[in-house]
RODODO-785510 format. One record per residue: z negated, y, x negated of N, C-alpha, C in turn; residue in three letters. Coordinates in steps of 0.02 Angstrom, whole numbers, plus 32768, in hexadecimal, padded with zeros to 4 digits. Each point is the difference from the previous one (the first is absolute). Layout:
N
ZYXZYXZYXAla ...
***
This chain:
359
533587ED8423803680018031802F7FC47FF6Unk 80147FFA7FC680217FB27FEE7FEA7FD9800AUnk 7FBB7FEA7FFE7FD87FBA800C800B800A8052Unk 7FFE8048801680047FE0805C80527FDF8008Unk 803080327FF7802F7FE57FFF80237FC27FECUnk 7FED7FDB7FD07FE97FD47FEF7FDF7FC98036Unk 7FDD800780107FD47FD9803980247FF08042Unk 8027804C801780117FE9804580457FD57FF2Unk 801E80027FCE802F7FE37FF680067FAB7FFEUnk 7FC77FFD7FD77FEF7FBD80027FE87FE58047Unk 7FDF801A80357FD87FEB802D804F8002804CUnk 802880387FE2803C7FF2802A80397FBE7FF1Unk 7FEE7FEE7FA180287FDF7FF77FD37F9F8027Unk 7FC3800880007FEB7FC58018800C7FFA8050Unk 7FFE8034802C8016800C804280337FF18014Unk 803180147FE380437FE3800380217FB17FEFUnk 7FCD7FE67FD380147FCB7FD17FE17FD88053Unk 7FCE7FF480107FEB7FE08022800A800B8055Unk 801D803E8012803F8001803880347FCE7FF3Unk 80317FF47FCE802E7FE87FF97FF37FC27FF3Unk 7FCB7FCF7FDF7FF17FDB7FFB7FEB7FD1803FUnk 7FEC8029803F7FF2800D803D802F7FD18024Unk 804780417FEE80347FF0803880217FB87FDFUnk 800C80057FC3802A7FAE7FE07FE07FC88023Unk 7FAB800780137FF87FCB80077FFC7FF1803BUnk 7FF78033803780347FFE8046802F7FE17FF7Unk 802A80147FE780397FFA7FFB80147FAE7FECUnk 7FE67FF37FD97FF87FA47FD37FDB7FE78039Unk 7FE4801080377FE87FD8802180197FF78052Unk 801E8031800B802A7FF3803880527FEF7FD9Unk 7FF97FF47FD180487FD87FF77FF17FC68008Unk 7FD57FE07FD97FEF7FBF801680067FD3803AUnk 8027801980377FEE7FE9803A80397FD28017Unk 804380097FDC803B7FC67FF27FFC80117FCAUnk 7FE97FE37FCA80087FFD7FAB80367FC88011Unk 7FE97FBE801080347FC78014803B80098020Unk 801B8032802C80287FFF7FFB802B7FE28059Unk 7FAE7FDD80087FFD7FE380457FB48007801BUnk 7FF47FEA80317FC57FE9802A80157FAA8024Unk 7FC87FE380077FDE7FBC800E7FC27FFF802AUnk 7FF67FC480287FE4800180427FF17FB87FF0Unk 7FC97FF37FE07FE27F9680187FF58000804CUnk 80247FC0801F80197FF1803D7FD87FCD7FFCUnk 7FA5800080337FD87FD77FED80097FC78053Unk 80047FB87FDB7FFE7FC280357FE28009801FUnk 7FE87FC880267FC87FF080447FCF7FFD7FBDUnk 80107FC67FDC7FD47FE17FD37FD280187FD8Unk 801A805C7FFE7FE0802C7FC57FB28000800DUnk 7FDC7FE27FC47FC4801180167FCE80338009Unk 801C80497FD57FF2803480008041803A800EUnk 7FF28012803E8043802A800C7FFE80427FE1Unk 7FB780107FE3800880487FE9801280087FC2Unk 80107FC47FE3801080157FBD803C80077FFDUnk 803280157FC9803B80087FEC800D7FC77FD6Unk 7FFE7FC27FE780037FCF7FFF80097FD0802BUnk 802E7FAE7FFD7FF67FD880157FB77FDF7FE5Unk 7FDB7FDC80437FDA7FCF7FDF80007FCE805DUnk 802A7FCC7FE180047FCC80347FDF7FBC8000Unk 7FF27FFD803D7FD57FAD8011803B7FD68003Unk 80117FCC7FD880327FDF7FF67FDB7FB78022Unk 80447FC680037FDF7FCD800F801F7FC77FD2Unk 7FFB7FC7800480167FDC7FC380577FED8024Unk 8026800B7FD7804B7FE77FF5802A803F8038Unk 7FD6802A8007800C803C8033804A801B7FD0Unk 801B80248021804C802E80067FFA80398023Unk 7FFA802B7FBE800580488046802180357FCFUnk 8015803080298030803C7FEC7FDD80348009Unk 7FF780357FBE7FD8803280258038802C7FD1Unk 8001805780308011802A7FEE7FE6803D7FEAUnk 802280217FD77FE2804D7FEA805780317FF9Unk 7FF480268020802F80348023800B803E7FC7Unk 802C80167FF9802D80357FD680218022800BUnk 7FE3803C800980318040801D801B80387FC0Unk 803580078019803980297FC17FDC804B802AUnk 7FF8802E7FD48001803F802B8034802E7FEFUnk 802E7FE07FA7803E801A7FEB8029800D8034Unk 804F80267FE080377FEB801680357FD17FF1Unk 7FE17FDA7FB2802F7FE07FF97FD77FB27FFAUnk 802B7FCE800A7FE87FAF80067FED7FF47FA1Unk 7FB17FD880367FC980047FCE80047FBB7FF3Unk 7FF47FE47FA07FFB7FB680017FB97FF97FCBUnk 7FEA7FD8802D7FA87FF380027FFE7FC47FD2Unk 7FD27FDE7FC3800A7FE47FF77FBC7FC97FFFUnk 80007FBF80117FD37FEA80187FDC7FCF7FC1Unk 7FBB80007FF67FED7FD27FD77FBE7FC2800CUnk 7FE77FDF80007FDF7FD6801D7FD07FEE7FBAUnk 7FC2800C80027FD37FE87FD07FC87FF4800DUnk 7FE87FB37FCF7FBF7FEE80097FC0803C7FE7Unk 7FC97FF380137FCC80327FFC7FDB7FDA7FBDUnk 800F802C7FCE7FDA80067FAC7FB9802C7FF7Unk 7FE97FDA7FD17FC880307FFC801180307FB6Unk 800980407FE58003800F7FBE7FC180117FD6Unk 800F80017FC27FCC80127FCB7FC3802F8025Unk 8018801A80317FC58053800A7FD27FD98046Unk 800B7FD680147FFD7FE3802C7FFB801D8049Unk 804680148017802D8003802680357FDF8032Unk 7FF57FF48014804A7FCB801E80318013800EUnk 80277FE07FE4804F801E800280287FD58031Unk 802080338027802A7FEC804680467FFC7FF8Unk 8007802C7FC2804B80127FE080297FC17FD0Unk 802D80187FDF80287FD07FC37FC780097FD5Unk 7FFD7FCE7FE87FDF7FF17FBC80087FCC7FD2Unk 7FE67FFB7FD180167FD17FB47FC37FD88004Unk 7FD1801480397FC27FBD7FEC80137FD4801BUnk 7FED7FD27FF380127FA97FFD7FD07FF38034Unk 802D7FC880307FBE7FDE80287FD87FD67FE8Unk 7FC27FFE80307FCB7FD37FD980117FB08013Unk 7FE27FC47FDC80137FBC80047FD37FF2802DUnk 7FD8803680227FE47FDD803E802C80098039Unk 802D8038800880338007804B80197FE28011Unk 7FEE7FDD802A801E7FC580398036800E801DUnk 80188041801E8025802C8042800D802D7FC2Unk 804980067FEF7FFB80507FFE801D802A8028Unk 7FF6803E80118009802E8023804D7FFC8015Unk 80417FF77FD2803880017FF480147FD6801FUnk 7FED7FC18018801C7FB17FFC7FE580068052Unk 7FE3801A801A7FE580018051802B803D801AUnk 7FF980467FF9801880407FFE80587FE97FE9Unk 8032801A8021804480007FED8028804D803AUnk 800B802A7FC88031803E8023803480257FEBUnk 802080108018803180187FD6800080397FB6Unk 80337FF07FE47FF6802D7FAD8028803D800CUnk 801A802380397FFC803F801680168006804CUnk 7FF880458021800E8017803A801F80337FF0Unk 8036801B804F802A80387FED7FDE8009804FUnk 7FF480487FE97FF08037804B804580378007Unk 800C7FF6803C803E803680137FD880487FFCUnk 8035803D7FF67FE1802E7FFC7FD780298055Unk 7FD280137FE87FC48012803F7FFF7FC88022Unk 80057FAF7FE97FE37FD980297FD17FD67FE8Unk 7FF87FAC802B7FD07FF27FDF80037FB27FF3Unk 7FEE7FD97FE980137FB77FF57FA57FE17FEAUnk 7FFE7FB4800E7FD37FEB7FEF80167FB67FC5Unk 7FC17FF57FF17FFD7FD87FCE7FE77FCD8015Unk 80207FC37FFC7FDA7FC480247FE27FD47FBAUnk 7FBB7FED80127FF47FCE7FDE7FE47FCD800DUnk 80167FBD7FF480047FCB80197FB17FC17FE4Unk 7FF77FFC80127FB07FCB80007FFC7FCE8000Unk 7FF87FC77FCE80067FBC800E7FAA7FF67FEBUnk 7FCD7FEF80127FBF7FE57FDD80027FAD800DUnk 7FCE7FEF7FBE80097FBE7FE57FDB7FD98033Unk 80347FC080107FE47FCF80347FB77FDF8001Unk 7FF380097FCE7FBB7FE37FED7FAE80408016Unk 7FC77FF480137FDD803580207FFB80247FA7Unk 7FE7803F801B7FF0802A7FB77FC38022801BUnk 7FDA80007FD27FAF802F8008801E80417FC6Unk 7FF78034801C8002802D7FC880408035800BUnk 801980257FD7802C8034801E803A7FEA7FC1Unk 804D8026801E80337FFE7FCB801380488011Unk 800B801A7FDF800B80587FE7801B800E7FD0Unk 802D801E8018804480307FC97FFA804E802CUnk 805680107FE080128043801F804A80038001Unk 800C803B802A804E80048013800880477FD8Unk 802480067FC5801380337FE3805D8034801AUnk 7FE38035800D805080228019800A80487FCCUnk 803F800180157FFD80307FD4806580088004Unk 7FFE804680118035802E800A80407FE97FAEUnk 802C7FF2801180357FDC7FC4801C802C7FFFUnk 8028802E8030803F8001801F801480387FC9Unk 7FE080297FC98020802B7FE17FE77FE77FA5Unk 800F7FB17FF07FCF7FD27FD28046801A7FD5Unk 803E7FFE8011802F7FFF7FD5800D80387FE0Unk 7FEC8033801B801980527FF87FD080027FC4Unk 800D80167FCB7FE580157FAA7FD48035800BUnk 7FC480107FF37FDF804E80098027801A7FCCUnk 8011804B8000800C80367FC37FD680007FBAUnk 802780057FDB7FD57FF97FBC7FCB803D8008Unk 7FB67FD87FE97FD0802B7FFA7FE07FF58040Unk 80127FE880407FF2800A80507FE67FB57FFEUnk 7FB78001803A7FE87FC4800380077FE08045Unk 80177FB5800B80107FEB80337FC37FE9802CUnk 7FE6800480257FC57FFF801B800D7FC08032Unk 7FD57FD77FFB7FF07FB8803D7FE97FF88010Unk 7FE87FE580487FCC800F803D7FFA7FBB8021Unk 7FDE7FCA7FEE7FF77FD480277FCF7FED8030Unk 800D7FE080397FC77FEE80417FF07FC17FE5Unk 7FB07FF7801A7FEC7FAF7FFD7FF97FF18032Unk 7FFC7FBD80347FD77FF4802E7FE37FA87FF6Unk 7FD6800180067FB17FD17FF380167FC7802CUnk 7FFF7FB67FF97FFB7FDC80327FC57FCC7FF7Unk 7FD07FFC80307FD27FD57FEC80207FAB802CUnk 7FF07FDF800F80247FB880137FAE7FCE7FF8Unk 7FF07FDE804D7FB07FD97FEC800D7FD98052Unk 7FE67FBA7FF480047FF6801F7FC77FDA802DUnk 7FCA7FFC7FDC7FCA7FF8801F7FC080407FECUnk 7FD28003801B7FBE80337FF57FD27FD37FD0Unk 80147FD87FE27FC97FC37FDA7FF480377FB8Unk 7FC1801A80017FDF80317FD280147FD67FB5Unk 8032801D7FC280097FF17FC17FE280217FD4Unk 7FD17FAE7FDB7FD0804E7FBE80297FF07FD2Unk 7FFC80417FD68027801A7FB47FF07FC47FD5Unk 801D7FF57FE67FED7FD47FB2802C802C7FB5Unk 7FDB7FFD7FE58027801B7FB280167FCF7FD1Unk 801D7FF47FEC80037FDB7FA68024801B7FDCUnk 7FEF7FEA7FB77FF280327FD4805C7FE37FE2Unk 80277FFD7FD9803080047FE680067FF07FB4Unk 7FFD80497FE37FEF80077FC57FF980297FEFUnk 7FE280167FAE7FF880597FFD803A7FFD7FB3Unk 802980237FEA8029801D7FDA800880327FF2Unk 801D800D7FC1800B80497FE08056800C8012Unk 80108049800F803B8007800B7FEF80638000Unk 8048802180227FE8804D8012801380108044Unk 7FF0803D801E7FF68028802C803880337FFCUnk 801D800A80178025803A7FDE7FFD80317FC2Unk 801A7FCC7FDA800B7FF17FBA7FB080187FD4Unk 7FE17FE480137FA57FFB7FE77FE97FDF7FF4Unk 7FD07FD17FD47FF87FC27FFA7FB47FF3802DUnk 80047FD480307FED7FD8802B7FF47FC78012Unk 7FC47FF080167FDD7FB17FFE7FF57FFC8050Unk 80457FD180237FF47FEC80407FD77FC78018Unk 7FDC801180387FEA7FAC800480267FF68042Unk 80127FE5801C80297FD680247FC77FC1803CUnk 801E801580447FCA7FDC801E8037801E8053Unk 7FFE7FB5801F801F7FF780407FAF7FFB8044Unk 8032801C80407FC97FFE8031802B7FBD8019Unk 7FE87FCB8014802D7FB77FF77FEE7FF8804CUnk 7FEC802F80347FF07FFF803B803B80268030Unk 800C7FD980498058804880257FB7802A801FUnk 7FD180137FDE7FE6805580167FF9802E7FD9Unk 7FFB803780138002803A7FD77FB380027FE3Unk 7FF0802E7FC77FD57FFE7FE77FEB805E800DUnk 7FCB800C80107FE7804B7FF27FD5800D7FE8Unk 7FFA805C7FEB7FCA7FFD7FDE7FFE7FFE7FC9Unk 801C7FD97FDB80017FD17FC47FE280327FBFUnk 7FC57FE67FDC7FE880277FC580167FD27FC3Unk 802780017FC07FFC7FDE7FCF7FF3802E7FB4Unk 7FDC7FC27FE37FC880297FD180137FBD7FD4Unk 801480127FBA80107FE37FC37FF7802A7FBFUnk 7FDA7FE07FE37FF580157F9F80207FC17FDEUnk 8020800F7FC280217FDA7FD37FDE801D7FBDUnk 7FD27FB67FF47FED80087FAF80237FC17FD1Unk 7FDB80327FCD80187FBA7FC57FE37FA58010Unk 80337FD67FF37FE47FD080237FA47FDD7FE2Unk 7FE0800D80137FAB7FDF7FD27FDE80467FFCUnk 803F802680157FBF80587FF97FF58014803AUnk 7FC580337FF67FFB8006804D7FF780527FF1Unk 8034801E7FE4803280457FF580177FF98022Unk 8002801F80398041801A802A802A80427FF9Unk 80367FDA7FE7803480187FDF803380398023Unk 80077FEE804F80258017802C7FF27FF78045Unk 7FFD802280267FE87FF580588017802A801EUnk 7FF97FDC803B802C802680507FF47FEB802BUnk 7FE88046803B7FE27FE0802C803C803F803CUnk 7FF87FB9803F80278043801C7FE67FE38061Unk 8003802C80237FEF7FE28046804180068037Unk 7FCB80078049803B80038022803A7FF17FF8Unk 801A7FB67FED803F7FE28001801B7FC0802EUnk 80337FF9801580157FD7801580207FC08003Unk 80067FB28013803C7FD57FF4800E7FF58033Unk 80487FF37FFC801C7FE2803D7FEB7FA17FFCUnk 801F7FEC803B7FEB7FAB7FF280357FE77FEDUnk 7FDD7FCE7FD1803E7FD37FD4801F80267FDEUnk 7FD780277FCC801780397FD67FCE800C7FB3Unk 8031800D7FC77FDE80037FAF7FE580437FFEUnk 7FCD80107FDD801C803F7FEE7FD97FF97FA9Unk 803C80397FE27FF07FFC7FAA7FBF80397FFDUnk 7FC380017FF97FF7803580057FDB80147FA2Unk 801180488008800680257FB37FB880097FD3Unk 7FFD7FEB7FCD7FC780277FE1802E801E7FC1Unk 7FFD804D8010800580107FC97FF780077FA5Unk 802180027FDA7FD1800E7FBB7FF680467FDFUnk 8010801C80367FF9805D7FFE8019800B7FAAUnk 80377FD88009802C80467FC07FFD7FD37FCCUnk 7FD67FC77FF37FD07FDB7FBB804C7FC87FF1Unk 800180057FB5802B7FB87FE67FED7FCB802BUnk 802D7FD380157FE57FC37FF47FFA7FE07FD3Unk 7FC67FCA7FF67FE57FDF7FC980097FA38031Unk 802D7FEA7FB380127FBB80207FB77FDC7FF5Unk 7FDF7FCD80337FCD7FE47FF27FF07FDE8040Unk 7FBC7FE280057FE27FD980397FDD80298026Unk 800B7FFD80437FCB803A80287FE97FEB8029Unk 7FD2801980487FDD7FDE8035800180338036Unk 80117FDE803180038046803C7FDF7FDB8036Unk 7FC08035800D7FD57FF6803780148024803FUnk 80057FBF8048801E803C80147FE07FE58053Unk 7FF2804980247FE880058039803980198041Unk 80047FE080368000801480457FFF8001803FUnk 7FDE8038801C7FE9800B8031803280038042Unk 7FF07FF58044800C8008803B7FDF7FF28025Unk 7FC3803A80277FE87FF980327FD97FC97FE8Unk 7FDA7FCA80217FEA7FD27FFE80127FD97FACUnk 80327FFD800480207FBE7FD17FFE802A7FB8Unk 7FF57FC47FD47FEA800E7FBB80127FCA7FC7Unk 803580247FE6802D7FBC7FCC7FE680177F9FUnk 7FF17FD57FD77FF4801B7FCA80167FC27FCDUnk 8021800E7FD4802E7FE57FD27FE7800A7FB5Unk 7FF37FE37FCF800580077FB6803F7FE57FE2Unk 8031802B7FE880467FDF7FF38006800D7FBBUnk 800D7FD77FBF801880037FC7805180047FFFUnk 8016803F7FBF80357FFC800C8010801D7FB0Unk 804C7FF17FDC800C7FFF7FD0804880257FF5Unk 7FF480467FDF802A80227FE3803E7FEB7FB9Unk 800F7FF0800780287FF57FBD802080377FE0Unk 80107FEB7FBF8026802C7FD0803D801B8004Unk 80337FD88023802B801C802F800A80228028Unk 7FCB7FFB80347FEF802080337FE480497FE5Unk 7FD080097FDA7FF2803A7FEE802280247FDFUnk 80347FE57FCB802F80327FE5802B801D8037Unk 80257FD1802A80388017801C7FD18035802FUnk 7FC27FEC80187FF3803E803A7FF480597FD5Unk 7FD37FDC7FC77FF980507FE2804E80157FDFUnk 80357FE480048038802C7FF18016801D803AUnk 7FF57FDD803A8010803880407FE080268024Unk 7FAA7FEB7FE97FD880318031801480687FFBUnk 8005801F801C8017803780037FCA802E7FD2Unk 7FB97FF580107FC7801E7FEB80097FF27FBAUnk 80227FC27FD37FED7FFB7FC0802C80127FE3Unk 804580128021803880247FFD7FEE80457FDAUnk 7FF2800B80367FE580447FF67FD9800F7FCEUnk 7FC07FDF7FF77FEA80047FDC800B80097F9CUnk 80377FC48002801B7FF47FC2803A80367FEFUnk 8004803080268035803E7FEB7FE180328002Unk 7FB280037FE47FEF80377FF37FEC7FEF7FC6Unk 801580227FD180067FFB7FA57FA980187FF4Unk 7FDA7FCE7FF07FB080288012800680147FAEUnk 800F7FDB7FC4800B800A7FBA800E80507FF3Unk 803C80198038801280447FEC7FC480318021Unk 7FF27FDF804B7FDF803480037FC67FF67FF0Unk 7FCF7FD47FE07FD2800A7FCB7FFD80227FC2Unk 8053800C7FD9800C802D7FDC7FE68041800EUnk 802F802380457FFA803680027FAD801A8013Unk 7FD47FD080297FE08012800D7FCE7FFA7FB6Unk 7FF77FF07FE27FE280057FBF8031802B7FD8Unk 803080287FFD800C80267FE77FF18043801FUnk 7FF9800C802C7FF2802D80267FA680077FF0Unk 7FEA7FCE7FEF7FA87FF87FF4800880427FBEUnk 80277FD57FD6800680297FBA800A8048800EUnk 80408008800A8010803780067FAE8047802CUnk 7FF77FE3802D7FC5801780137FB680117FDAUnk 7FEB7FBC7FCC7FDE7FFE7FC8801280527FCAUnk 803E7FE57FFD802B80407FC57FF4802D8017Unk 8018802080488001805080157FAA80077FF6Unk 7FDB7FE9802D7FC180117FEE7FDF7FFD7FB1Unk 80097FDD7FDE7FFD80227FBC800C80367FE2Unk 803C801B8011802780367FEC7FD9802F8020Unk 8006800D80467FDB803680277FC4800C7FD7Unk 7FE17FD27FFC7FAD7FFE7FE18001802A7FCAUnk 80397FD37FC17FFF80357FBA800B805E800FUnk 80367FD98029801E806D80187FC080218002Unk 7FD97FE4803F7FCA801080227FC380207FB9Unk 7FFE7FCD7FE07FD380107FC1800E80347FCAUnk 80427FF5800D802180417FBF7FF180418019Unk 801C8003805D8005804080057FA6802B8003Unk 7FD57FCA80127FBB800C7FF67FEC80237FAEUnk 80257FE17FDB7FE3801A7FC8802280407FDDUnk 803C800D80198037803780017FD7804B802DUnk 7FD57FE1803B7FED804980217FB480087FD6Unk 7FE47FC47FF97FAF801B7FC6801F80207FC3Unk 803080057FDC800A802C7FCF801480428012Unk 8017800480358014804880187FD480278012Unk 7FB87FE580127FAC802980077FF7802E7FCBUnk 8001803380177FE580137FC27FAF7FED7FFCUnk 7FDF80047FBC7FD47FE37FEF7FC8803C8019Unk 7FAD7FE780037FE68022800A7FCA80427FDBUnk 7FE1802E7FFA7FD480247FCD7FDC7FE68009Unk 7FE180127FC87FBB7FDC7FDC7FBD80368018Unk 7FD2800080247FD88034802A7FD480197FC9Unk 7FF38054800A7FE6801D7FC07FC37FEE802AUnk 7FC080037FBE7FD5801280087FE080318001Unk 
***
């Protein structure tokens, strides 16, 4: 009767768990619908070459001037201040492109950057329940260009940046992107790669061997497969590898990309990194020597997190205990054994003995 009771309890407690689990996420998902705080509308030119997208992507002409807008509606009651950011298109480590702020560096192939053509304002104020637009202004370079220039327009709700969350309470931020592509002829651009260099450094705080390699072309790259092993330099041990697909670059863009050392010291020395990649058709392959130093390896294994960790577990003690615990185990079973034998010979004396059968 307990084991049933028992049962329905549990089978009501999973019923319930996953009703409620149900409604939160209703719930988390029709909130979503002003997380920002506002709504936005891309206000597409004559010029747009694809009207169905939610992106700009315009046929520009050389030394052209044009203004294009994207629209902002408050649905608050109180006046909303929007704040506006303008960035070139990066490629990151995962290979991704980033439309947002970022810390990657442009590449020394970008001719145009995104910033220096693109100019808009660094915020908007929307009256309450109304609506205001964002102008941004277009200058492209007098000279013809084959190939595309691409950034993004980053927004994002300010207007309550000053107010402190409550201790313990998390302030939550909601930003919009929107994509601008910029080309001004259809003249088909193939990808080119070059290689950079490959170096030791970390990952979020891990020790890591980047190799480093720009698409030195204004097109995007897809697709993209890269495949790298790092051995000892003259061995052909491969020491470390990573392979990863489906990735992206933007044009006129680096990207660092990671080979891990899954957790391992670094060891200062000479190494060799073979390295492959793919897109579609195109096929780039590199043998790069590269050299760790003694510097370099101390300072990374004092911050990698994994060796951190590692080095605060006292293995000395717990090799103690666990070899004391061997003993102790050795001992009891000894003991048991003798008991075991004594009390054997304690119940054969208590027999009485047997007669001797007459004849």
């Amino acid at each position: 009767m307990k084991k049933r009771v028992f049962a329905l309890l549990v089978l009501l407690y999973i019923f319930l768990t996953a009703i409620l689990a149900g409604n939160a996420y209703a719930e988390d998902a029709n909130s979503k619908k002003d997380m920002g705080g506002f709504n936005f509308e891309v206000i597409h030119p004559e010029n747009q070459v694809d009207k169905k997208t939610g992106y700009f992507d315009l046929k520009m002409t050389p030394g052209q001037k044009q203004v294009v807008q994207i629209k902002l509606t408050n649905p608050s009651d109180i006046e909303t201040t929007i704040s506006v950011k303008l960035n070139g298109a990066k490629s990151n480590s995962n290979g991704v492109i980033e439309y947002g702020p970022t810390v990657i560096e442009n590449d020394a192939s970008l001719k145009y950057d995104f910033v220096d053509i693109v100019k808009g304002p660094d915020e908007v104020k929307i009256p309450p329940k109304g609506e205001k637009t964002i102008d941004l202004d277009i200058t492209m370079p007098e000279s013809s260009y084959d190939g595309i220039i691409t950034g993004g327009i980053e927004m994002q709700n300010i207007t309550n940046e000053e107010q402190k969350p409550q201790s313990g309470s998390i302030l939550n931020k909601y930003a919009y992107l929107v994509g601008m592509i910029l080309k001004e002829t259809d003249t088909e651009v193939k990808p080119e790669l070059s290689l950079n260099k490959v170096y030791a450094n970390q990952k979020n705080y891990r020790n890591t061997v980047f190799v480093n390699f720009s698409n030195t072309q204004a097109t995007f790259i897809e697709d993209m497969t890269v495949d790298v092993q790092v051995s000892g330099k003259g061995s052909d041990q491969v020491l470390y590898d990573t392979k990863k697909a489906a990735m992206r670059m933007a044009p006129n863009s680096m990207l660092d990309f990671p080979v891990s050392m899954q957790g391992e010291r670094m060891v200062a020395g000479d190494y060799s990194a073979h390295i492959i990649v793919t897109a579609g058709a195109d096929r780039w392959e590199w043998d790069q020597d590269f050299t760790i130093t003694d510097e370099e390896a101390d300072k990374f294994n004092a911050e990698d997190v994994s060796l951190l960790q590692e080095s605060k577990i006292n293995w000395t003690f717990i090799a103690g205990i666990v070899g004391g615990l061997f003993v102790l185990v050795i001992v009891i079973f000894f003991i048991v054994r003798k008991v075991g034998k004594k009390t054997k010979k304690k119940k054969r004396k208590k027999q009485p003995g047997t007669k001797p059968s007459r004849k």
